[in-house]
ROFI-421045 format. One record per residue: residue in one letter; z, x, y of N, C-alpha, C, O in turn. Coordinates in steps of 0.2 Angstrom, whole numbers, plus 5000, padded with zeros to 4 digits. Layout:
<rs>
(a, (Z, X, Y), (Z, X, Y), (Z, X, Y), (Z, X, Y))
...
</rs>
This chain:
<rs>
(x, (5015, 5024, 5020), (5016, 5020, 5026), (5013, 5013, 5024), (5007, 5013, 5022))
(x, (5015, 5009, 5025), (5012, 5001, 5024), (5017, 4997, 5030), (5022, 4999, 5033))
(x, (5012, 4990, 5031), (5013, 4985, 5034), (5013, 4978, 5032), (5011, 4977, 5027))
(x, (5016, 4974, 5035), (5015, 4967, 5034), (5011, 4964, 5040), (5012, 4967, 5045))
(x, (5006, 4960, 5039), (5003, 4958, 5043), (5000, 4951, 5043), (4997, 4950, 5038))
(x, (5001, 4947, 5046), (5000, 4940, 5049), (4993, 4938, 5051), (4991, 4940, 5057))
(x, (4987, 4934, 5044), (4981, 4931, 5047), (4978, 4926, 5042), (4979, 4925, 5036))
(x, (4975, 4922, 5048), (4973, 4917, 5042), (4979, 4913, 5041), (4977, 4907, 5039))
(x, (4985, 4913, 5043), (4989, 4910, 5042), (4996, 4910, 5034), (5001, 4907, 5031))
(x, (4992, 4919, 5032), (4996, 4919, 5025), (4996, 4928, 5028), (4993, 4929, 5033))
(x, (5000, 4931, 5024), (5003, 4938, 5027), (5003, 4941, 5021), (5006, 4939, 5016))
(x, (5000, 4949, 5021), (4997, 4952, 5017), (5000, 4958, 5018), (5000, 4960, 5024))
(x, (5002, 4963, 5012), (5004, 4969, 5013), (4995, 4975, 5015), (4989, 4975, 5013))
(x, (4997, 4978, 5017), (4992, 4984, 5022), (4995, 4990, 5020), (5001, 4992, 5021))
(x, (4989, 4995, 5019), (4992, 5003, 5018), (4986, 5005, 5020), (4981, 5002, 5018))
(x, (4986, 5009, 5024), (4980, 5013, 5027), (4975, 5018, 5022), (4978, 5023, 5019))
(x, (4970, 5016, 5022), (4966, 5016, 5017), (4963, 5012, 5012), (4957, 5011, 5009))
(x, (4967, 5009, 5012), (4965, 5001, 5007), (4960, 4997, 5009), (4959, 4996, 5015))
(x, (4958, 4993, 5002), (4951, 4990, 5004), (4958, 4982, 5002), (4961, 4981, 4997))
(x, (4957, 4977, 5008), (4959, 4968, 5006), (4956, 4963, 5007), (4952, 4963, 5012))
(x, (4957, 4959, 5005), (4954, 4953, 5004), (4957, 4949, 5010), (4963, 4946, 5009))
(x, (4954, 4947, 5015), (4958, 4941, 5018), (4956, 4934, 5020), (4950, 4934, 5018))
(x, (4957, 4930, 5022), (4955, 4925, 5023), (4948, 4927, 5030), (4949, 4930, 5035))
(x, (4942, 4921, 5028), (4939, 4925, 5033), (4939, 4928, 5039), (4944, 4925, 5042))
(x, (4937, 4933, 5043), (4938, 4934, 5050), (4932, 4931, 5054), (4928, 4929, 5050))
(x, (4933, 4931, 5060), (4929, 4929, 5066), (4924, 4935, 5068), (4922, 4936, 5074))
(x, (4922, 4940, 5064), (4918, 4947, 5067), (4912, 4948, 5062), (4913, 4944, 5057))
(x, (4907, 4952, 5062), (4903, 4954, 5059), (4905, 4961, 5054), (4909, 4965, 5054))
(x, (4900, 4960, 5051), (4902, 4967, 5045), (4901, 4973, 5051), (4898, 4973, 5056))
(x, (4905, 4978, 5049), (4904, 4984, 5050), (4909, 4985, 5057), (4911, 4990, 5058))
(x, (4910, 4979, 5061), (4913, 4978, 5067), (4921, 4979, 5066), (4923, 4978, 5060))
(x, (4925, 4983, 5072), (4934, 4986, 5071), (4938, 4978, 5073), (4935, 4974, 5077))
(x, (4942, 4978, 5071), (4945, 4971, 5072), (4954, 4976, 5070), (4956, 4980, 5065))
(x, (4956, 4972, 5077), (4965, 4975, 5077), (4967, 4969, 5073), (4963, 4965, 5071))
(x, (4972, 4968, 5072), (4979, 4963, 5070), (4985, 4965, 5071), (4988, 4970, 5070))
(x, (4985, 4960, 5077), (4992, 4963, 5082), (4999, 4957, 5076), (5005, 4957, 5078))
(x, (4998, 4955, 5073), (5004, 4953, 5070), (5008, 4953, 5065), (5009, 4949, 5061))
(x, (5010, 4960, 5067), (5013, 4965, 5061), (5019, 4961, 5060), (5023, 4961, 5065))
(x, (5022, 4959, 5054), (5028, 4959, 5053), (5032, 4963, 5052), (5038, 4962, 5053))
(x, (5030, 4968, 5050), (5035, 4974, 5047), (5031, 4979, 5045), (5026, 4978, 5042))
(x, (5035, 4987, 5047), (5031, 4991, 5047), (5037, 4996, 5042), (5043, 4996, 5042))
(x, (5033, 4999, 5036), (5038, 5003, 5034), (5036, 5010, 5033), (5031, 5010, 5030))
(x, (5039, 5016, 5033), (5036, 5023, 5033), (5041, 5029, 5031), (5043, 5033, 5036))
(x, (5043, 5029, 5026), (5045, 5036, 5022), (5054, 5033, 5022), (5058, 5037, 5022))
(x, (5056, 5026, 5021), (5062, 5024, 5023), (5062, 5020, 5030), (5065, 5015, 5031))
(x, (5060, 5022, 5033), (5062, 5021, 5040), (5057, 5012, 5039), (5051, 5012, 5036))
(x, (5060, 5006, 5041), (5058, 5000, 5042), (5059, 4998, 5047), (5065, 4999, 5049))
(x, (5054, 4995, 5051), (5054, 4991, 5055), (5052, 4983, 5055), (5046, 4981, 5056))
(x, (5057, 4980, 5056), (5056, 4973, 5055), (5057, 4969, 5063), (5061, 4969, 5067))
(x, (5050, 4964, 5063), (5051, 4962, 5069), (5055, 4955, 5070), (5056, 4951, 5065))
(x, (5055, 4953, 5076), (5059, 4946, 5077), (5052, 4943, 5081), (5051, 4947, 5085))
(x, (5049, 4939, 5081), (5044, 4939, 5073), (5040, 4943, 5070), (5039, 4943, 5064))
(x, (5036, 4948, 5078), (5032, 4952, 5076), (5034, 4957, 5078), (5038, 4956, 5083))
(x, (5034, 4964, 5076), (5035, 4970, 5078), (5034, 4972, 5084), (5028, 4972, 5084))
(x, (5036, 4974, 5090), (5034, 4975, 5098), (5028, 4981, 5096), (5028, 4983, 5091))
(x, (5023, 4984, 5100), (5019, 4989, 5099), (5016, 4990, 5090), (5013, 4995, 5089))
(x, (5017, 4986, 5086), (5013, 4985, 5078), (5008, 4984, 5081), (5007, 4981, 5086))
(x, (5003, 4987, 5076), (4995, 4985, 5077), (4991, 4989, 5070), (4993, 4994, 5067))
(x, (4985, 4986, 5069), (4985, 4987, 5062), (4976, 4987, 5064), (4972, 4983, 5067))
(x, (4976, 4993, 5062), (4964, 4991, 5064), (4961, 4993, 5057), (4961, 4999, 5054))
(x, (4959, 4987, 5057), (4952, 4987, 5051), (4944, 4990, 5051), (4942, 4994, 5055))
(x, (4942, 4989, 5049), (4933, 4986, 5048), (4933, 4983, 5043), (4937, 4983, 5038))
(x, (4928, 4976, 5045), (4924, 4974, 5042), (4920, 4976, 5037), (4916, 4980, 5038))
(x, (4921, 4973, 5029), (4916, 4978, 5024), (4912, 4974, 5022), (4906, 4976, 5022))
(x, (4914, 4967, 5021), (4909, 4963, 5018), (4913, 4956, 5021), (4919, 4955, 5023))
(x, (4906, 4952, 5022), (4907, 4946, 5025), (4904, 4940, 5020), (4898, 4940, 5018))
(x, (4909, 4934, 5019), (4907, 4930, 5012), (4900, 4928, 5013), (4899, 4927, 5019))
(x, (4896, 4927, 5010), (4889, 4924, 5006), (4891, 4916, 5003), (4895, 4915, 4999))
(x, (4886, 4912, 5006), (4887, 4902, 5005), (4888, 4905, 4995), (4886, 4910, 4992))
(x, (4892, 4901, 4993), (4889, 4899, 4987), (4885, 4894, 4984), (4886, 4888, 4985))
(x, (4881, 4896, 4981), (4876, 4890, 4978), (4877, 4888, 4968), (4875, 4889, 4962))
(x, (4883, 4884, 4970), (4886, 4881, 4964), (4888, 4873, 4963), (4891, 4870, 4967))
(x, (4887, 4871, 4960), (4889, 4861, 4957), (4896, 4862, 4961), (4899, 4857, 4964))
(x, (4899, 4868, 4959), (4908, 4867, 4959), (4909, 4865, 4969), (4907, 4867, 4975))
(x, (4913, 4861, 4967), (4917, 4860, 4975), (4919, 4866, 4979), (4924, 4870, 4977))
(x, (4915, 4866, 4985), (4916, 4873, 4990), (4926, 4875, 4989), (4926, 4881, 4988))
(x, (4930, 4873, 4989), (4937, 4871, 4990), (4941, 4876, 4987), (4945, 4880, 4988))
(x, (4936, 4874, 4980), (4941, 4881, 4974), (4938, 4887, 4977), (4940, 4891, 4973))
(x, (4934, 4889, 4983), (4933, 4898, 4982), (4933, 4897, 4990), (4927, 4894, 4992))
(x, (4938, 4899, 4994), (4940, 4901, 5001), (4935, 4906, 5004), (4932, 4909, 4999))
(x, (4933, 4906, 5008), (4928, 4912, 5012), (4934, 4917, 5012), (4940, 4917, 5015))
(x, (4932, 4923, 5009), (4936, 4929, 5011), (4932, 4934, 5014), (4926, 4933, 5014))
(x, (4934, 4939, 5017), (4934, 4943, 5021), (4935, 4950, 5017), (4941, 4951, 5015))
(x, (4930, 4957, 5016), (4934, 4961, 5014), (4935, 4966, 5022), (4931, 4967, 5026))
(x, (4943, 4968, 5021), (4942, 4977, 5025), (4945, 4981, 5025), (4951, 4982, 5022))
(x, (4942, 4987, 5027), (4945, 4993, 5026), (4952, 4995, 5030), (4950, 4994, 5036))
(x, (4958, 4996, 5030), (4960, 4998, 5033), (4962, 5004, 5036), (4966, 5007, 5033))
(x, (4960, 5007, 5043), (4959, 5012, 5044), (4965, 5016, 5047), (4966, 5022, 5047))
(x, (4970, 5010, 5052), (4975, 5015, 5055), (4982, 5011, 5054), (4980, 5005, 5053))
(x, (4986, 5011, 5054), (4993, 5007, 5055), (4999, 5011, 5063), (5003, 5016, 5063))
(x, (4997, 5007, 5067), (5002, 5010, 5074), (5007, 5006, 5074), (5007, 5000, 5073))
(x, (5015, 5011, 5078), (5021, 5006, 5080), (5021, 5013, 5086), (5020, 5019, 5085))
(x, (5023, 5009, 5092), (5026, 5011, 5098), (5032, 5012, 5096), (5037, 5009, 5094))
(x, (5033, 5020, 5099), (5043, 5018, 5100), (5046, 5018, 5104), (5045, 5022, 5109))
(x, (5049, 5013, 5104), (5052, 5011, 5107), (5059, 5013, 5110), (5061, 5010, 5115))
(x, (5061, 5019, 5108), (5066, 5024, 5108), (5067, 5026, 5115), (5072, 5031, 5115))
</rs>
């Protein structure tokens, strides 16, 4: 089962269990953080794609690591603040 999901402004595939990189979050390390904007959820065949977000998608992380300033000459610009998390659960409501 994997997901599409919407943060940061760029949209990132998700499978429960995995560790991703995203653009930073607004939370502290170790803290649960939802992402209600699933574009698409897909599971053993079965897809669901939403207009735009899926109804009832929702996608819960942790927090694993939170970026550190860098102390380098180079222009802040080339290295974005990311975010690592684990992905713990991937939910769809049915709608059925």
């Amino acid at each position: 089962m994997y997901a599409v999901v919407s943060t940061g402004g760029k949209q990132y595939k998700v499978a429960e269990g995995e560790v991703c990189r995203v653009e930073k979050l607004d939370a502290a390390a170790g803290a649960a953080v939802e992402l209600d904007k699933v574009l698409m959820i897909a599971d053993d065949g079965n897809i669901n794609i939403g207009t735009p977000y899926v109804e009832g998608g929702k996608v819960t992380a942790v927090v694993s690591i939170q970026p550190q300033r860098r102390s380098s000459n180079r222009s802040p610009r080339s290295w974005p603040p990311l975010s690592c998390m684990n992905v713990v659960r991937l939910e769809e409501k049915a709608l059925r």
